[in-house]
C-alpha positions in Angstrom: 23.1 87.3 2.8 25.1 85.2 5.0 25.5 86.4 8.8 28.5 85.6 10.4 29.2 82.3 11.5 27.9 80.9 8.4 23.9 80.7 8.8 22.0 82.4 6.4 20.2 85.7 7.5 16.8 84.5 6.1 17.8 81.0 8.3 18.1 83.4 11.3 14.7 85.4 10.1 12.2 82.1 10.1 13.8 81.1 13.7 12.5 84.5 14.6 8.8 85.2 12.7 6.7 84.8 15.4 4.4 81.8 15.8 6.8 80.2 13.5 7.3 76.6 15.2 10.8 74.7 13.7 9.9 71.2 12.8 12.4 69.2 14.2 15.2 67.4 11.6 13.2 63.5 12.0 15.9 61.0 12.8 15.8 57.6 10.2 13.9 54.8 11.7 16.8 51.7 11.7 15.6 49.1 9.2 14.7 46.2 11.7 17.8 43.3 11.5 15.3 40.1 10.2 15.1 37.4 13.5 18.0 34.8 13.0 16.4 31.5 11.9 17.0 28.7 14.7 18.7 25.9 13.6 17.1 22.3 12.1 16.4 20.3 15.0 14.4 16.8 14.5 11.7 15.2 16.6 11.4 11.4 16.2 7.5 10.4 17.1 5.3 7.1 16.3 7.8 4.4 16.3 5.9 1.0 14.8 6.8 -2.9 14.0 5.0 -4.9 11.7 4.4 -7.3 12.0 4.8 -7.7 16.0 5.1 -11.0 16.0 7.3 -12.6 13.0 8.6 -16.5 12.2 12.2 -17.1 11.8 14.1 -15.2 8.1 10.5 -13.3 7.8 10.7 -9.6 7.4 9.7 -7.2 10.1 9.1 -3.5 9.0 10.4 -0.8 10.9 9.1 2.6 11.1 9.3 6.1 12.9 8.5 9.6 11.5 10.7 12.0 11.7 9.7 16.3 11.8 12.1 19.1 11.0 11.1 21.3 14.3 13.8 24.0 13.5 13.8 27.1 11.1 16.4 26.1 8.4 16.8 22.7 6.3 18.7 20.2 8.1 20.1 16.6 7.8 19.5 14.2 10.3 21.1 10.8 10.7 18.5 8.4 11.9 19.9 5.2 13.8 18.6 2.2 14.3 19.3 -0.1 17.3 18.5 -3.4 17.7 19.0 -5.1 20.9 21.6 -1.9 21.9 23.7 -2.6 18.5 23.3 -0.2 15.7 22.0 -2.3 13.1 21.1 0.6 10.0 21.2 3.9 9.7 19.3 6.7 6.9 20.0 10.3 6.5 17.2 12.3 5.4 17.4 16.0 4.8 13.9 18.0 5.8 12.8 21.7 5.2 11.4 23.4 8.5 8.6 22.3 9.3 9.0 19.5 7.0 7.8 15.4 8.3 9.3 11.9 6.8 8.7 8.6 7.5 12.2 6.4 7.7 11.6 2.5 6.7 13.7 -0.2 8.3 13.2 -4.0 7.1 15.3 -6.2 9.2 15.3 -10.2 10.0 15.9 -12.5 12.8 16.7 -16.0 12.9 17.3 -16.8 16.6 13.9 -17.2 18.2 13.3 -14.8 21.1 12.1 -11.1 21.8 14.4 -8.0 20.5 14.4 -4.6 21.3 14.2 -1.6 18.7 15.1 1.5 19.5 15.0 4.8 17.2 16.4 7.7 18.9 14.9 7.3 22.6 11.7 5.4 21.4 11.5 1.6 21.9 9.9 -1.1 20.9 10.2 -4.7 20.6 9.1 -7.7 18.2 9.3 -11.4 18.4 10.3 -14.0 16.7 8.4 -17.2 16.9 8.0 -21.2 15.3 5.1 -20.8 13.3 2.3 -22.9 14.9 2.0 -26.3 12.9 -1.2 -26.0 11.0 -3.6 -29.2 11.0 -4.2 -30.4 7.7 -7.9 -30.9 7.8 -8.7 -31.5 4.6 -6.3 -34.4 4.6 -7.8 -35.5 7.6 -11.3 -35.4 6.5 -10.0 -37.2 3.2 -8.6 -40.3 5.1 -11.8 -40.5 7.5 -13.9 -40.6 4.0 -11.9 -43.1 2.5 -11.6 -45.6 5.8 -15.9 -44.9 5.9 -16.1 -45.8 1.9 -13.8 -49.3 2.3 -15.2 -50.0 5.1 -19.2 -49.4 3.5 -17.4 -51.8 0.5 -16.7 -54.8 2.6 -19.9 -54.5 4.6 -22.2 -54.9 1.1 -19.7 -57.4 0.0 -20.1 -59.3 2.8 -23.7 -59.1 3.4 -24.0 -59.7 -0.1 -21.8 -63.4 0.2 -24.1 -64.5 3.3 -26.8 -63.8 0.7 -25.7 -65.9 -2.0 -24.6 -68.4 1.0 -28.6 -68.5 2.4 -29.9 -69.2 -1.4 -27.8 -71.8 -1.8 -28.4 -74.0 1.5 
């Protein structure tokens, strides 16, 4: 039966049974909106040169790691400066989280100190005349050989005053 206004008379009966206790309709819980991930952002750390001290045309390595920081993948363009110039650049793309060495190999041949920098961190390396190495063994060779002549003409002339003596 249907009372009027459209509810149901056995509707209208439970709301009135007593101790009957209407359980409330429960209202959906909102499926929680996943956290937006941050963007990449990059950290440059342990900037090194090898070797610090380099003659002129040698090769000096370059490094510096570079770390993902953020929550999504990311490219980063990693510049580096030499004396204030940009002298190379890499682009490396890193997952979050992620860590990558970049490798630099650059030469010099003016003499003199330079400064490196990669993104804030500096550094510096320097170019020098290589130290003129003593040829030792050469010079032990010659003192040998001026010892053995002059051990020659001593016998050869000790051995003429010899002969000289027997003869008189």
């Amino acid at each position: 039966m249907v009372a009027a206004g459209g509810s149901s008379i056995a509707s209208a009966q439970k709301m009135m049974v007593p101790g009957f206790i209407p359980t409330p309709t429960p209202t959906p819980t909102p499926t929680p909106t996943p956290p937006v991930p941050t963007p990449a952002e990059f950290v440059v750390t342990d900037l090194t040169i090898s070797p610090a001290t380099a003659e002129p045309g040698e090769s000096v390595t370059i490094s510096a790691w570079v770390t993902n920081t953020g929550g999504i993948e990311g490219t980063y363009a990693v510049s580096l400066k030499i004396e204030g110039t940009e002298e190379a650049t890499q682009e490396i793309t890193l997952a979050p989280g992620a860590s990558q060495m970049v490798i630099f190999s650059v030469s010099r041949d003016v003499l003199g100190s330079y400064g490196v920098q990669i993104d804030g961190l500096q550094a510096e390396f320097d170019i020098e005349e290589a130290p003129v190495a003593v040829p030792w063994s050469l010079i032990l060779g010659i003192i040998a050989g001026v010892v053995a002549v002059g051990l020659f003409i001593f016998f050869v002339a000790r051995r003429k005053r010899g002969e000289a003596a027997e003869r008189s």
